[in-house]
C-alpha positions in Angstrom: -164.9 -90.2 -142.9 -168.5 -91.5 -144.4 -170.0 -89.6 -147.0 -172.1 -88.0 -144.9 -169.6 -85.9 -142.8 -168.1 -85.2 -146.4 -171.3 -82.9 -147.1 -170.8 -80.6 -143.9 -168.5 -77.6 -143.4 -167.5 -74.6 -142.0 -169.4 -71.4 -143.6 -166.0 -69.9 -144.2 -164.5 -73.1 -145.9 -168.0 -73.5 -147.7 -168.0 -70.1 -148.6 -164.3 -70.0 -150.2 -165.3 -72.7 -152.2 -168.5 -70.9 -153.7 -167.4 -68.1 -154.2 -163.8 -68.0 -154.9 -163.3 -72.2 -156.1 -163.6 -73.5 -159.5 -166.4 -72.3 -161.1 -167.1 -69.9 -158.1 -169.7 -67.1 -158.5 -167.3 -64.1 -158.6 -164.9 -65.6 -161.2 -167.7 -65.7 -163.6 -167.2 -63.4 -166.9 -170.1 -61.2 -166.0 -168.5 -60.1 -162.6 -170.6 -58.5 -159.8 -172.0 -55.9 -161.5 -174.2 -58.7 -162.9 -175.6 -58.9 -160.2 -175.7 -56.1 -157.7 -174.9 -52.3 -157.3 -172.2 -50.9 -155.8 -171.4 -47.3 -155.3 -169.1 -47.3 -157.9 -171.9 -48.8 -160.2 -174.3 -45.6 -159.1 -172.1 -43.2 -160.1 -169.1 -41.8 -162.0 -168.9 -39.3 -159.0 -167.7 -42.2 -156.5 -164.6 -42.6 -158.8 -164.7 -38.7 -158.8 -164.1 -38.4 -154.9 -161.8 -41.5 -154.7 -159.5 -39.6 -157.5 -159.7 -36.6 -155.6 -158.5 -38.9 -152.0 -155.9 -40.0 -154.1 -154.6 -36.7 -155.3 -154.8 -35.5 -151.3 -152.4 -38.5 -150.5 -149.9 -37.9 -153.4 -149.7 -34.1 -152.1 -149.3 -35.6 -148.7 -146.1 -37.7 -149.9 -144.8 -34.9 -151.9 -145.1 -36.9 -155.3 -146.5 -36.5 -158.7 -146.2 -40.4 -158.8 -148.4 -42.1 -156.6 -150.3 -45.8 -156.3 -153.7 -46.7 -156.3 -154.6 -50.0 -155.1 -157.8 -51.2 -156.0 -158.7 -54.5 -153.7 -161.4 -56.6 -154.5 -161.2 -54.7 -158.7 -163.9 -56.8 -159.5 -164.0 -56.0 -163.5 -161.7 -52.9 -163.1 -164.7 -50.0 -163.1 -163.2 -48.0 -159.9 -159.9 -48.6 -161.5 -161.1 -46.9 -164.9 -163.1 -44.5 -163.1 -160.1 -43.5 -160.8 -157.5 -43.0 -164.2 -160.5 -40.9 -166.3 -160.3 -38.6 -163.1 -156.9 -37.9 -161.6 -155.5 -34.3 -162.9 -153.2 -33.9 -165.6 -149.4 -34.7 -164.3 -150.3 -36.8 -161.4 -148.8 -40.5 -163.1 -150.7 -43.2 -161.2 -149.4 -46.9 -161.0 -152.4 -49.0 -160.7 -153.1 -52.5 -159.4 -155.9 -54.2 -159.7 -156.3 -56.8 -156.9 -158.7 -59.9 -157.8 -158.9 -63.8 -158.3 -161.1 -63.1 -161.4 -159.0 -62.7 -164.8 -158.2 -59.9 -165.9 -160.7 -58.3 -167.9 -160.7 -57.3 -171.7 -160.3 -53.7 -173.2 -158.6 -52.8 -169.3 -156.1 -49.9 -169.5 -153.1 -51.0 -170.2 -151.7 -49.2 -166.9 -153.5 -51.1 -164.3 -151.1 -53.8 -163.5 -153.6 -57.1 -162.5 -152.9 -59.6 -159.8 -154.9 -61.8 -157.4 -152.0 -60.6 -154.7 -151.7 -57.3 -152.4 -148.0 -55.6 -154.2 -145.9 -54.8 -151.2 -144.5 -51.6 -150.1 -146.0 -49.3 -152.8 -146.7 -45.4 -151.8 -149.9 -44.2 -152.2 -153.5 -45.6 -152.1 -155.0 -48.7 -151.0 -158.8 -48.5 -151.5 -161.2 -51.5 -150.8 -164.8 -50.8 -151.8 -167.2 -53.8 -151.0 -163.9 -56.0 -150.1 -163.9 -57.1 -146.5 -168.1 -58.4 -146.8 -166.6 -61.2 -149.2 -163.9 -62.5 -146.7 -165.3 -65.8 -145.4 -166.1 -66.3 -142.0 -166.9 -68.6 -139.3 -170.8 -68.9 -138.4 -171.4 -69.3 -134.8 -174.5 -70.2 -132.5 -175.9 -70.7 -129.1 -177.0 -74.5 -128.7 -179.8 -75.1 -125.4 -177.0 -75.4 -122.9 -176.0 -71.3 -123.9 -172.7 -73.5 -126.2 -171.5 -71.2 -129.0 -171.1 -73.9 -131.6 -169.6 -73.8 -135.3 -172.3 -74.0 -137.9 -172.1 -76.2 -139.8 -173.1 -76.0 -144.1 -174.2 -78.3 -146.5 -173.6 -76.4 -149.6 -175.9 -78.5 -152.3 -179.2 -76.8 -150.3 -177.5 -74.6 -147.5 -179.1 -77.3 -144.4 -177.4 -75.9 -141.9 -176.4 -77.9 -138.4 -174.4 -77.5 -135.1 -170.8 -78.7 -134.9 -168.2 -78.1 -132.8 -167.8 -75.4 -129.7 -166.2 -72.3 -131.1 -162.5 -72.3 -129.3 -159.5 -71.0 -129.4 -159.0 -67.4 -131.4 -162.0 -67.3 -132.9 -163.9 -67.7 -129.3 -161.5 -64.6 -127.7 -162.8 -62.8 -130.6 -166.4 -63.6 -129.8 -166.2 -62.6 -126.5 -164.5 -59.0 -127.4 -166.3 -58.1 -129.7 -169.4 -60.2 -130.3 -170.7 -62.0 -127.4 -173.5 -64.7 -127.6 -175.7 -65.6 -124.4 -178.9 -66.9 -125.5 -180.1 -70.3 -127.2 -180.7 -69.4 -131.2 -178.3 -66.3 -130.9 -175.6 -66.1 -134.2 -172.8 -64.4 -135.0 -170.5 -64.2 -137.8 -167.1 -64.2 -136.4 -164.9 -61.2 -138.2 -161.3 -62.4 -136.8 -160.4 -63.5 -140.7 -161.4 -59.9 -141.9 -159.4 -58.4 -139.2 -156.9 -60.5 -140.5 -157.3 -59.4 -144.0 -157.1 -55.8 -143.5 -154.0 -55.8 -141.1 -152.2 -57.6 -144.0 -153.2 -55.2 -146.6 -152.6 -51.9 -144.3 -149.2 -53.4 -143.4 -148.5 -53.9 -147.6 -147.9 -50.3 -147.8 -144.8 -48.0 -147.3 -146.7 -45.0 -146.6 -149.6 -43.7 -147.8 -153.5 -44.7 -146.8 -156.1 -47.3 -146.8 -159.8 -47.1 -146.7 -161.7 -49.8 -146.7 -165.8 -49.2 -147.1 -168.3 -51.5 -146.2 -172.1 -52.3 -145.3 -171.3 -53.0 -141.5 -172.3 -52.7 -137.8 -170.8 -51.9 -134.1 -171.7 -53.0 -130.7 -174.3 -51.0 -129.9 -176.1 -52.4 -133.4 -175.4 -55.9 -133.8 -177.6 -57.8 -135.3 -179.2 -60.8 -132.6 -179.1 -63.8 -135.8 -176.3 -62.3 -137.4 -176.6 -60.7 -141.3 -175.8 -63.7 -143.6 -177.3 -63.8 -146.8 -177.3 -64.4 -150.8 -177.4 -62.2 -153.9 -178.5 -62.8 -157.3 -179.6 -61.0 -160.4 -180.1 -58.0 -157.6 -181.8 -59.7 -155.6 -181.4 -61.0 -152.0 -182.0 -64.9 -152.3 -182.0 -67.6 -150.0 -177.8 -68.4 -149.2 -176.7 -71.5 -150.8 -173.1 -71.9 -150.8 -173.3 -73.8 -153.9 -171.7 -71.1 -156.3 -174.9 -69.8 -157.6 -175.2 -66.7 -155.6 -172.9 -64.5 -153.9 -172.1 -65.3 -150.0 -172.0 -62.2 -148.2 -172.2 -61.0 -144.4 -171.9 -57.5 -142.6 -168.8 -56.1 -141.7 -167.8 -55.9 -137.5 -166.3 -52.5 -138.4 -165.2 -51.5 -135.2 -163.8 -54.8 -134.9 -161.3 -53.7 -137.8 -161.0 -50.5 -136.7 -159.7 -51.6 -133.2 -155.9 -51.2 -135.0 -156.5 -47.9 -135.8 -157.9 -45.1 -137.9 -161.2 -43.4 -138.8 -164.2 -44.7 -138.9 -167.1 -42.5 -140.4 -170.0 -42.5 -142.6 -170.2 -42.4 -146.4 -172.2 -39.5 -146.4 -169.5 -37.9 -144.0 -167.0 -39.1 -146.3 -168.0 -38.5 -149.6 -169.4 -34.9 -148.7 -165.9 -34.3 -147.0 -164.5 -35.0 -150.8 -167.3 -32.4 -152.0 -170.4 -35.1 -153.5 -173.3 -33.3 -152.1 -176.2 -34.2 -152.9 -177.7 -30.1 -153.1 -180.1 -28.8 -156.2 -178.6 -26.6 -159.0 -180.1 -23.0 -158.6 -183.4 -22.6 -160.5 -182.1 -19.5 -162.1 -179.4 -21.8 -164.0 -182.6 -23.2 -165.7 -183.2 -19.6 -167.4 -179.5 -19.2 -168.0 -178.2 -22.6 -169.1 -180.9 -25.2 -169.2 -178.5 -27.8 -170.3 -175.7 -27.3 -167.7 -178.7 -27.2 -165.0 -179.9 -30.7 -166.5 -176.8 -32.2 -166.0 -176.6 -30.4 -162.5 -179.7 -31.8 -161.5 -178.5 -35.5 -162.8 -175.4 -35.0 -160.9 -177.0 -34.0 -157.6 -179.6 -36.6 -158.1 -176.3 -39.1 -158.1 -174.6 -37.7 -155.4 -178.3 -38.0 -153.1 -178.1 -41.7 -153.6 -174.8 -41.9 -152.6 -175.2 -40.4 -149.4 -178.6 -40.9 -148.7 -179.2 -42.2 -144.9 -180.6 -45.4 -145.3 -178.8 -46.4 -148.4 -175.7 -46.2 -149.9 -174.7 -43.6 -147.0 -175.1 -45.5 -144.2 -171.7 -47.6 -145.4 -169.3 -47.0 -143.2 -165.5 -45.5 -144.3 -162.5 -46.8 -142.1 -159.5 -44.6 -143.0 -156.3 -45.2 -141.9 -153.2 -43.2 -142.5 -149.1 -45.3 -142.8 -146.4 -42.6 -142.1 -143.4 -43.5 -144.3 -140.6 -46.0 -143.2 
């Protein structure tokens, strides 16, 4: 193998590298929120609703000891957020799941592993997860080939490599097809994957997972890979300096079952609404209408079209064994 050859890859092996290898962008001590927004970053009302799902799905089991998996924990916000909210008498076991270490000052409840616990009853909730499992990037060469693309992660060159066969070309031609020369796709069998696993880690319960993500009839023609920094969308070097992110197939995942819907959908269904305090609460109590406004200025962004509510919620429901 000449030296050369050594500086190509995969996008998914490069990307495993940069972001979860030594020195890899998300086990830095500043986490993600150093460097983007998530809706549990907005808003204390995002761990609000997700406190309330998981109160729902311990009434469902007939518990008042239920547990909330939090995949992808990043620095254990949603987790914290989650534990502020739940009612009084409801005892949560929590798990934080992430390759990161464990953060200072977390509450000594949230048990932290970089593994999915198995069998547990309650909630598995993956916010942002599935858009950082690496995938395959595919292309169309000038004979109408879908090729591998190929990485080299000190400046992100990119190249064509091998015809995409096997698995990952059956799940191109379900769910992704590619015709013309210059077409890409990132191919979402290893998220698939992922989820099945971490459905299938649970007894009974449910699992949502929430993503920025697309179906058929939106795909995008040069696929949706890209870079963050600092909050900013930069140019995708798998290098370790930015995160490595791409789209979500959601329907893709969804094909083994469940509901998939909008975040606005969702979190109004779990009562975030995005509606104005009455102006006569203004007269009344100008402080509570204040913090009414703040809150319903929160909850807008949440579920704005466009934003934060155009991420799409797949919900899926385990019966007990």
């Amino acid at each position: 193998m000449t030296d050369e050859t050594c500086q190509w890859q995969g996008w998914r092996e490069a990307t495993e590298q940069a972001l979860y290898g030594p020195g890899g962008f998300f086990l830095r001590p500043e986490g993600p929120a150093g460097h983007f927004r998530t809706s549990v970053h907005a808003s204390p009302l995002f761990a609000g609703a997700v406190a309330r799902l998981l109160t729902g799905v311990a009434e469902e089991l007939g518990t008042d000891e239920v547990a909330f998996v939090d995949m992808g924990a990043g620095r254990g916000e949603l987790l914290s957020g989650v534990l502020a909210a739940v009612p009084v008498g409801l005892s949560v076991r929590a798990y934080g799941v992430e390759r990161a270490d464990r953060p200072a000052g977390l509450d000594g409840r949230v048990e932290w592993t970089d593994r999915v616990p198995e069998g547990i009853r309650g909630l598995l909730f993956a916010n942002e997860w599935l858009d950082n499992v690496p995938v395959d990037v595919a292309s169309v060469d000038e004979e109408g080939v879908a090729r591998y693309v190929e990485v080299r992660a000190a400046d992100g060159a990119e190249r064509l490599g091998r015809p995409v066969e096997g698995p990952d070309a059956e799940w191109l031609e379900r769910w992704w097809p590619l015709t013309e020369p210059g077409e890409r796709a990132e191919i979402g069998r290893t998220r698939d994957e992922a989820w099945a696993a971490a459905v299938g880690s649970l007894a009974a319960g449910t699992a949502v997972t929430v993503d920025y993500g697309h179906v058929r009839e939106s795909r995008p023609p040069f696929g949706t890979l890209t870079g963050f920094r600092a909050g900013r969308e930069v140019a995708v070097v798998p290098d370790g300096s930015c995160d490595v992110t791409a789209h979500v197939a959601m329907d893709a995942v969804a094909s083994a079952g469940g509901e998939l819907v909008t975040q606005r959908e969702a979190l109004r269904g779990l009562g975030v609404r995005g509606d104005r305090p009455p102006l006569a609460l203004a007269s009344s109590d100008p402080g509570a209408y204040v913090r009414a406004l703040g809150a319903a200025g929160e909850a807008a962004e949440l579920t704005a079209r466009g934003g934060l509510g155009d991420f799409l919620w797949l919900t899926r429901s385990v019966p007990g064994r």
